[in-house]
C-alpha positions in Angstrom: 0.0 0.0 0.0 1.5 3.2 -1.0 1.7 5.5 2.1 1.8 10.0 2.1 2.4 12.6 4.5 -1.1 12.4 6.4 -2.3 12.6 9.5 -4.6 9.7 8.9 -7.4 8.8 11.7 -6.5 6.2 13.9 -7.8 4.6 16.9 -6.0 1.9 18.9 -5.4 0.8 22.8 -4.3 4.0 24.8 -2.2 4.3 27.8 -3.7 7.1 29.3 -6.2 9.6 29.4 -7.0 10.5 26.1 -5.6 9.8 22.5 -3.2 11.7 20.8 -2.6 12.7 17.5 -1.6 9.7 15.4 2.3 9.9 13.4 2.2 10.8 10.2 2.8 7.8 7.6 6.6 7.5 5.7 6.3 9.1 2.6 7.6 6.0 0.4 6.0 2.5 -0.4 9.3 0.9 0.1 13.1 1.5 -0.3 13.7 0.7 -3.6 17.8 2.3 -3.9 20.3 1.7 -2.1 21.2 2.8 0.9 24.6 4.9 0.2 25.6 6.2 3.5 29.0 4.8 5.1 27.5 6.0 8.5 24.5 6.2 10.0 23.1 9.5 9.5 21.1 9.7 12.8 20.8 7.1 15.6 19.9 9.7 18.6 18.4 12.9 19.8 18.4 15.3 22.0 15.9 16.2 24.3 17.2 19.6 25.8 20.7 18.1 27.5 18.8 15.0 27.3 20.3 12.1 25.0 17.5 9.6 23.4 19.0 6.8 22.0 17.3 4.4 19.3 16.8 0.8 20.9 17.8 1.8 23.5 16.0 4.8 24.8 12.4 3.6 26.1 9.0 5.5 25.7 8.2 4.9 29.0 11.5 6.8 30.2 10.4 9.7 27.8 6.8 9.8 29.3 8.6 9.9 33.2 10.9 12.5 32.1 8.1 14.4 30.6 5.5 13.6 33.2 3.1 14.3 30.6 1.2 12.5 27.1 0.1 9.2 26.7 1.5 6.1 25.0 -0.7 4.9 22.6 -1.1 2.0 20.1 -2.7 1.2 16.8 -2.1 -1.9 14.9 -1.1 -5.2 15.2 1.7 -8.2 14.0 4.4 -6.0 12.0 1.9 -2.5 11.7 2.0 -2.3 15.4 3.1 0.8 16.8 3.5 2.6 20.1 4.1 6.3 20.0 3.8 9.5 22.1 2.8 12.8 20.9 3.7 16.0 22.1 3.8 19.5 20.4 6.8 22.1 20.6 5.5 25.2 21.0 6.1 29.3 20.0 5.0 31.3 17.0 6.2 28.5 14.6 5.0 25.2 16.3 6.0 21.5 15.4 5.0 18.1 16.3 6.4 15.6 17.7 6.1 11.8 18.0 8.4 9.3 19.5 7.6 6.2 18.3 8.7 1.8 19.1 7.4 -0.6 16.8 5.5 -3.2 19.2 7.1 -5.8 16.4 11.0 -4.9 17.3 11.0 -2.1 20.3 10.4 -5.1 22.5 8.2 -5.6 25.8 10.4 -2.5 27.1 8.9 -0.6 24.0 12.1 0.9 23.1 12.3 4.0 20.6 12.9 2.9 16.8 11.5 5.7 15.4 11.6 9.8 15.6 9.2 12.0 13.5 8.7 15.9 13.5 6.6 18.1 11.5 6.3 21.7 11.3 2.3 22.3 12.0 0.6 25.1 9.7 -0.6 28.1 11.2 -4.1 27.7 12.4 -3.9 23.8 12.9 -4.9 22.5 16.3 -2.2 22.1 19.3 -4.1 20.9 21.9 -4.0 17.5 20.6 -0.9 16.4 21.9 0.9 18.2 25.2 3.9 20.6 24.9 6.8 19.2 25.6 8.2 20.4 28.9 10.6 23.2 28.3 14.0 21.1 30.1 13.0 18.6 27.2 13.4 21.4 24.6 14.8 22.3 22.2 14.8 18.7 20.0 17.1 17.9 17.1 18.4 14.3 15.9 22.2 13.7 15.9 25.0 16.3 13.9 21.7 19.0 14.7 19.4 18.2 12.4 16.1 19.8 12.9 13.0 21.4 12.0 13.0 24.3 10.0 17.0 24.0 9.0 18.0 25.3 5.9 19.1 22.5 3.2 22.1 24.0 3.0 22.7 23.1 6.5 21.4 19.8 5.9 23.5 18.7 3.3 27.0 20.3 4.7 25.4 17.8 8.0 25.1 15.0 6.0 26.5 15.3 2.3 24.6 13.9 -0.8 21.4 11.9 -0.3 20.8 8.4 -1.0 17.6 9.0 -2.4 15.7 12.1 -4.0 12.4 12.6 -4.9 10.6 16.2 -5.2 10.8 18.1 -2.2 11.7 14.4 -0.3 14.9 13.3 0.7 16.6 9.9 2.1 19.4 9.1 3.6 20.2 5.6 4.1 22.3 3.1 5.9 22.6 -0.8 5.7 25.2 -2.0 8.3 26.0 -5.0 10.7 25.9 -4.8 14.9 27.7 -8.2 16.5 25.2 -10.6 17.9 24.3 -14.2 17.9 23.1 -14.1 13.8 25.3 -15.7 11.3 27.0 -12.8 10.5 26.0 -10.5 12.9 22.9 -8.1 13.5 21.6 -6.3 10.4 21.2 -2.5 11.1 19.0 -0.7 8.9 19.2 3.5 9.4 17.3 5.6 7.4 16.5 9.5 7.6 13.7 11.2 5.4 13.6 14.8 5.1 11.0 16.6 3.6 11.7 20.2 2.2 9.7 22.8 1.4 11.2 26.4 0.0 14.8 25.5 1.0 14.0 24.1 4.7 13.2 20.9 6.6 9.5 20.6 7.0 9.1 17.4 8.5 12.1 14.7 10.0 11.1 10.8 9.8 14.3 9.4 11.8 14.0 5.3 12.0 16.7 2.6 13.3 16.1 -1.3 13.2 18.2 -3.4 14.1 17.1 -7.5 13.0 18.5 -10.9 13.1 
């Protein structure tokens, strides 16, 4: 199924009081070129001084931290997903999600997955809680953010893997030792949409598979 850039409407099991804004869908069917990177472009955040680590980080550690939102979850076998929803506020707000996929995050429900989008003016805020202001501000690893210029971007990370329209990819393919023959597989990826020379909307994603 071919997925886009929507805020589509869904319900699932919530862990909380009421249910936040679902993530927005990756804007490709699939990865169909090959993933060029010789590092990965982004395997953490920053939350403020705070350090959020993929597969490792937990959403439960973000929600204590935040002492605010609600983990919810839609889906089931390998569409499940947990995420948390919060919004960064000021006269040019974003969203943000923080996201485990129930398939590989594990019991723990650790983070595979970082997405922020710049919200229009005059869309609704109240759907997900600001995030508390010692959480803020947010960027992924070598500062990438929201509302960066692509210059920026691309003197960050140099030439994409993948471009299509005002949508970028960066990918990575590498190996992580464990008990696989071979080792773990690692799978990076970073999709940037741009819109008049700046980042509109980060998808950040790390899985790592036997």
């Amino acid at each position: 199924m071919k997925t886009t850039f929507v805020l589509p409407l869904l319900f699932g099991c919530v862990v909380g009081s009421a249910a936040p804004a679902p993530p927005p869908t990756q804007p490709f069917e699939g990865r169909t070129w090959s993933a060029s990177m010789k590092r990965k472009p982004t395997a953490s955040a920053m939350f403020g001084k705070w350090l959020v680590r993929f597969e490792q980080t937990t959403l439960p550690q973000v929600l204590s931290r935040a002492s605010a939102g609600a983990i919810a979850h839609t889906g089931d076998a390998g569409e499940s997903v947990y995420w948390l929803c919060y919004t960064l506020p000021g006269q040019k707000p974003s969203r943000l999600w923080v996201m485990s996929s129930g398939e590989m995050g594990g019991p723990e429900r650790a983070i595979t997955g970082i997405t922020v989008a710049a919200l229009d003016p005059g869309e609704p805020v109240a759907e997900c809680p600001a995030l508390p202001v010692h959480m803020q501000p947010v960027s992924l690893q070598r500062n990438i953010r929201i509302r960066m210029s692509e210059g920026a971007l691309t003197r960050a990370l140099g030439t994409p893997s993948h471009r299509s329209g005002e949508w970028i990819s960066y990918d990575f393919e590498g190996k992580a030792p464990g008990n696989c023959p071979g080792g773990f597989d690692v799978m990076n990826s970073l999709t940037i949409k741009l819109h008049q020379g700046r980042v509109e909307a980060i998808f950040a994603n790390q899985v790592t598979s036997c």
